[in-house]
N, C-alpha and C positions, 0 to 999 in steps of 0.2 A: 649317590650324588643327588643332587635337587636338580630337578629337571623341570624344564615348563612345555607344552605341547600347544601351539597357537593351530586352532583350527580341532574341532572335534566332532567333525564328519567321519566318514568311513575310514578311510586312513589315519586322522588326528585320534578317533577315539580307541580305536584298538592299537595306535603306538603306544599312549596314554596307559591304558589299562594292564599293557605287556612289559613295561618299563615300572610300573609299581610291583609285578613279578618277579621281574628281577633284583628284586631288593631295593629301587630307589623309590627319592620322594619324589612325587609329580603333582604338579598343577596344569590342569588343562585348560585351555582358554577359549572361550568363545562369546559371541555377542546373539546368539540367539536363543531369546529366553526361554521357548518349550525346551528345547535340545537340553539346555544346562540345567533347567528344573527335572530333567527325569534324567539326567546323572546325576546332579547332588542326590536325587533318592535312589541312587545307586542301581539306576535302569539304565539298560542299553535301548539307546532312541533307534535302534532298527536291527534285523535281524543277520545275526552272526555267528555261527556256532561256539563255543564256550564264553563268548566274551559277555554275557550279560551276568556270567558266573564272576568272572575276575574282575566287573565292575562292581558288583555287589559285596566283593569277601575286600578290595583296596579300599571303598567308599566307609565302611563299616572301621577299616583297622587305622584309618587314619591318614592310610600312605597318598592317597589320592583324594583329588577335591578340584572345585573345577570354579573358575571366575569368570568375569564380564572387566575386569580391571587389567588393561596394559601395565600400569604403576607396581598393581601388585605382582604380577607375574615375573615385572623385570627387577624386583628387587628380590626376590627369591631366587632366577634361576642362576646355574651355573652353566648350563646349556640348552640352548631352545630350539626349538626344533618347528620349522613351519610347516606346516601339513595343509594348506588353503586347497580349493580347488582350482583349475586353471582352466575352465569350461572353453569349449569352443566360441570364437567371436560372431559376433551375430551378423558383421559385415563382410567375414572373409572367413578363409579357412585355417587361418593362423590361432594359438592359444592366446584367448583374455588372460593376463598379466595382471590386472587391474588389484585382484585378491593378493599375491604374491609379493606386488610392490608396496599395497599397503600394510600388510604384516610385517615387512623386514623394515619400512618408516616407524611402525609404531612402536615395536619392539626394542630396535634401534636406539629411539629416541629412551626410555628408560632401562634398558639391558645394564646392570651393573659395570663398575670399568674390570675388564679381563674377560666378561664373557662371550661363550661362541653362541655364533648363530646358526644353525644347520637349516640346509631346505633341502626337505624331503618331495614336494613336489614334482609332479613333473611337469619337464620346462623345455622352450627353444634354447640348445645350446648356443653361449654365449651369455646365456640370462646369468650366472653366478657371478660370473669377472665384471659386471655391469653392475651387479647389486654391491661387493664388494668394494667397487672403486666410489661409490655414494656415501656407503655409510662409514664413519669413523669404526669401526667393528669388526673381529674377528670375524668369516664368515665363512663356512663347510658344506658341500655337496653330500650326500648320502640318500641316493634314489632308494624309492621302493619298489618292491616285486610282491608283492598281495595279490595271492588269489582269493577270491570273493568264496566264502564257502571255506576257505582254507585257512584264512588272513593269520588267527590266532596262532597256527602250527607256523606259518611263513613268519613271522614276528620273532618267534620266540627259539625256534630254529630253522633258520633262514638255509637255503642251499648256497650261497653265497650274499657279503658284506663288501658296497662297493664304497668306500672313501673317496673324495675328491677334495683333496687340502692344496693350502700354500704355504703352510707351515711343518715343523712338526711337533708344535707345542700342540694345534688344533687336532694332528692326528693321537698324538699321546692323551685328549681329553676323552675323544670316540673311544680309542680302544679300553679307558676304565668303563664308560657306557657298556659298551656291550662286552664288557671282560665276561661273563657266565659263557655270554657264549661263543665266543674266542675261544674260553680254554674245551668247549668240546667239541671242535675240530673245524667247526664253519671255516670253509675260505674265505677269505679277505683278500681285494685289489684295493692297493693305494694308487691313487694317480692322480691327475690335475682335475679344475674344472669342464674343462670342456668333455671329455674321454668318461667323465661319471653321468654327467649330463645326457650323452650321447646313448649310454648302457639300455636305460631305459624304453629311451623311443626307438633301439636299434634292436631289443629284445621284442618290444610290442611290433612293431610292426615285420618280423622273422616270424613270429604266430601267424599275425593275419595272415603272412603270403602265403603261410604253411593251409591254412585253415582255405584259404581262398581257390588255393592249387587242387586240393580235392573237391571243393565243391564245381569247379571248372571241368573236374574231371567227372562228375556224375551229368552233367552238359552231355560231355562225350558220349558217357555211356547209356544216356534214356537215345541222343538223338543212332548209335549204334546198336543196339540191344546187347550191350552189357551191363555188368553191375557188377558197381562200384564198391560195395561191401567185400567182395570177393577181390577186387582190384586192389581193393587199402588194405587188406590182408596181408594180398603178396608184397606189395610194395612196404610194410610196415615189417617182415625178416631182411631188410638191407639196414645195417645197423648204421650204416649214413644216413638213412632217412626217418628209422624210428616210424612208433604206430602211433604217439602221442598227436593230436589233433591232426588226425586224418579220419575223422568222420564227419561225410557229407549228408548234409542239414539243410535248415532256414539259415544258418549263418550265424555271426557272432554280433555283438551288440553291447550293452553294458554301457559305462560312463570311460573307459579306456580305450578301450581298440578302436573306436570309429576316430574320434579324437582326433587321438593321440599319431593315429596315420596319417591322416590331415595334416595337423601342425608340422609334423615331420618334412613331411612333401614340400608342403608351403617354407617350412626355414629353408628348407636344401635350397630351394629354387633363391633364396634371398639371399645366396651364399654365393648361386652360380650354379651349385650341381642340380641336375636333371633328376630327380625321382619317380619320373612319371608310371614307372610300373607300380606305384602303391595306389594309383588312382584308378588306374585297373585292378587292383585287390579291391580296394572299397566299391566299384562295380559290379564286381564277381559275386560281392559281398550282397547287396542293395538287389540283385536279379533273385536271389533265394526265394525272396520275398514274394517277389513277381509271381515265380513257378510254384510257388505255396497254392497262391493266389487261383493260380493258372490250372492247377489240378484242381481244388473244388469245384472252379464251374464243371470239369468235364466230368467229376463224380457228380453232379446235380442237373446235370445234361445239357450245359453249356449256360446259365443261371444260376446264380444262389438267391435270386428275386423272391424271396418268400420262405425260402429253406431254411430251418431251425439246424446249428451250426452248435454245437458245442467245441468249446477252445479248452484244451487240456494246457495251462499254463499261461504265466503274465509275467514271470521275472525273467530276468535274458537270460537266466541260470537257474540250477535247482542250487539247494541252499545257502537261497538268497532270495530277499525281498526289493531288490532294486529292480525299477522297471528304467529306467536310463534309454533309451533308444531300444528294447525289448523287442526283440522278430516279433514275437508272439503277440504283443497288444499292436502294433502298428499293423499285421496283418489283419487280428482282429476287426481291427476300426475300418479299417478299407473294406470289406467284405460286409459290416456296418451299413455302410456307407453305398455299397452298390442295394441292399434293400434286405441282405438275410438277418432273420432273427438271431443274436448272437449271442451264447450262455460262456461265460468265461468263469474256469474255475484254478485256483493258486491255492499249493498250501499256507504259503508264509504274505503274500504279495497282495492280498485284495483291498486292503484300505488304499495303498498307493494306487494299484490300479483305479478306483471306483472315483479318488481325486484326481487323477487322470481322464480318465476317460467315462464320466458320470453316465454317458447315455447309454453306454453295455448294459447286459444284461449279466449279473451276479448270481451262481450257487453256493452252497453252504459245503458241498462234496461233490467229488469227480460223479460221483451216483446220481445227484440231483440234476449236473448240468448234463450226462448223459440220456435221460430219463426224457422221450420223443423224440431225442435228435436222429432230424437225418442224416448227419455229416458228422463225424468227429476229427478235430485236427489235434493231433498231437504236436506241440509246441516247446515243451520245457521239462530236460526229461530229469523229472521228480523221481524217486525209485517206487510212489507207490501209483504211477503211471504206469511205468514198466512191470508192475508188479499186477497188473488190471486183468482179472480173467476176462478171456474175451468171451466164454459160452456165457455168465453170468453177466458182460456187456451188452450181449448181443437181443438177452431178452430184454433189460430196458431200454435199447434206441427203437426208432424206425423204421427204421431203415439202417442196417450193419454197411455202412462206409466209411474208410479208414485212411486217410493221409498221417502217415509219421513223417512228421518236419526235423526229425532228429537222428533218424535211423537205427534207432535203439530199440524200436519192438520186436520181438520173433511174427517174422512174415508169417515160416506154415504155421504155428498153432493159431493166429489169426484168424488164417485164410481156414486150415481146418473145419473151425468153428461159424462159417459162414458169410464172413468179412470179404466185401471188395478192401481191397487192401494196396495203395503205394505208397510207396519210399521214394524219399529223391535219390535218383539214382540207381534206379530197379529198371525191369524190365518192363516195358508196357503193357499193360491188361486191356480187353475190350472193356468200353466203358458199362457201368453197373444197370444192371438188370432194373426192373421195379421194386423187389425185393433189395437192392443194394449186392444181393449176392452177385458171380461171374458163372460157379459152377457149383453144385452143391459139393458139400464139405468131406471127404476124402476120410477114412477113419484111422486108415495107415497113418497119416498125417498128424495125429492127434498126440 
């Protein structure tokens, strides 16, 4: 089928890219001239894993190509698909629309007669039956579920396909779209707009409460003396509850879940319903930070005023380069900000960081920013984080002190190797010696 993709940000360019895969032709559409000059030369404008493969092998064979032209796009498609962003409002905590409604205006306005409009977006339900009742125009629901780091594999075989038609001439168009992957078993929910609408922001914010509940739960267990690694354990064999994001961290971040909970809250409340327990997750969430925070001074002995600080991570995710609301560079900067020297290292993420936040301090390797620190936080768990010997760390810091903000490193061979060492959600240690050490290193342990 000819396809057109309005929007070729993170989600527009890897629909774009995944739909020339499946055998259609696609134009992708965007009005920002860097983004569209390194697709037309068949780059991915940010980091994704395979997709800068299937923009280079569809750029090359013809199937894909990408404009700055409304006129052209809608005399081409047969189905268009908006993919805008719907950023948080700068005045409230409601989703900016602003993207949304001007794509389905423009589109609208030259969309061939017969064809559909899909918004893939996410949106306050309601937003579809409103856009619908505007334009003279066919118009379809179809959220997405992208994980970042994953997007390509969730594109192309989705764990489910949520439709949201008023027709079923609209649903008979979707299902030749995604007929590949129809016929290899992906679920499909047909339903209205509103209930497709809903999918999304009832999926994203079922994460955060998920995500939130355990990080509330390592609350518990520093102010108890337990740990919470052994708690998400047990609780993660009740197959009601699953082990999936129940590891307590800095918290979640990215350009979704802080959002996308937000707007949620905020439409409920415009509806009548009460959601205020998401405003406690986004708390729960926003406190990680805090107790990041909160633990360096007491590994620098209640100051970071001077203290050389290396940041293991700057994207709110490993493979991935979006720093979007990122635990890791907001703690950064804060700790900036109260007066430590701060060395910030990302494998995929440091041009975005350095436009971000210019007055950090930048390495070239986890080696280099390790290399005199007194303090290491662990932020964003990269696997060659996780991967860090700590005897070979521990000769180049300063001082061997260790916050994991992610709860991913093995405590004992840390602590073996000489490391004061917490986790959110561990047991308390007395604060570090001069050496950074608590006890010396234990060999059994090793």
């Amino acid at each position: 089928m000819r396809l057109t993709v309005i929007g070729t940000g993170y989600l527009g360019a890897t629909h774009a890219a995944c739909m020339a895969e499946l055998g259609h032709e696609v134009v992708g559409l965007d009005t920002d001239a860097g983004r569209l000059a390194a697709l037309r030369a068949g780059r991915a404008p940010f980091h994704e894993p395979r997709l800068a493969e299937l923009i280079a092998r569809h750029t090359a064979s013809g199937r894909l190509r990408f404009t700055a032209s409304y006129e052209e796009a809608g005399a081409f498609g047969q189905v268009h698909f908006v993919c805008v962003g719907t950023p948080q409002r700068r005045d409230a905590e409601g989703a900016d629309l602003a993207y949304v409604e001007s794509a389905f205006e423009a589109i609208a306005r030259h969309a061939r007669k017969g064809a559909l409009l899909v918004g893939k977006s996410t949106v306050p339900v309601g937003t579809a039956a409103r856009l619908a009742d505007a334009h003279r125009v066919e118009i379809a629901w179809n959220p997405e579920f992208l994980r970042e780091g994953f997007a390509v594999a969730d594109t192309l075989a989705p764990d489910r396909l949520v439709l949201g038609v008023r027709t079923a001439r609209a649903e008979r168009l979707l299902r030749r779209v995604y007929g590949t992957v129809l016929a290899a078993g992906t679920p499909l929910v047909v339903t209205d707009f509103a209930t497709a609408e809903l999918v999304k922001t009832a999926a994203n914010s079922f994460l955060a409460t998920k995500i939130s509940f355990i990080n509330a739960m390592a609350e518990v267990c520093e102010a108890s003396g337990g740990d919470v690694r052994r708690l998400a354990e047990a609780l993660g064999y009740d197959e009601r509850i699953g082990r999936a994001f129940l590891r307590a961290g800095v918290g979640f971040g990215g350009g979704c879940l802080p959002k996308d909970i937000r707007a949620f809250a905020h439409r409920a409340a415009e509806l009548g319903v009460d959601l205020g327990f998401l405003r406690e997750v986004d708390a729960i969430n926003m406190r990680r930070r805090d107790r990041v925070i909160a633990l360096a001074r007491e590994a620098c002995g209640g100051s970071v005023l001077g203290a050389r600080v290396a940041v293991l991570g700057a994207a709110f995710k490993p493979d991935s380069d979006d720093i979007r609301d990122s635990p890791a560079l907001n703690v950064a900067a804060r700790l900036d900000l109260d007066g430590a020297d701060v060395t910030v290292y990302d494998p995929e993420a440091m041009d975005n960081a350095r436009k971000a936040f210019p007055l950090l301090g930048y390495a070239l390797s986890a080696e280099e920013a390790l290399r005199g620190a007194e303090l290491v936080l662990h932020l964003t768990e990269w696997p060659q984080f996780r991967e860090l010997d700590p005897w070979r760390a521990a000769a180049l810091v300063r001082r061997p002190r260790i916050v994991d903000g992610r709860g991913a490193l093995d405590a004992r061979r840390w602590r073996a190797a000489g490391w004061w060492f917490r986790a959110l959600g561990s047991p308390a240690q007395p604060p570090p010696g001069a050496d950074g050490a608590t006890t010396p290193p234990d060999p059994a342990d090793a």
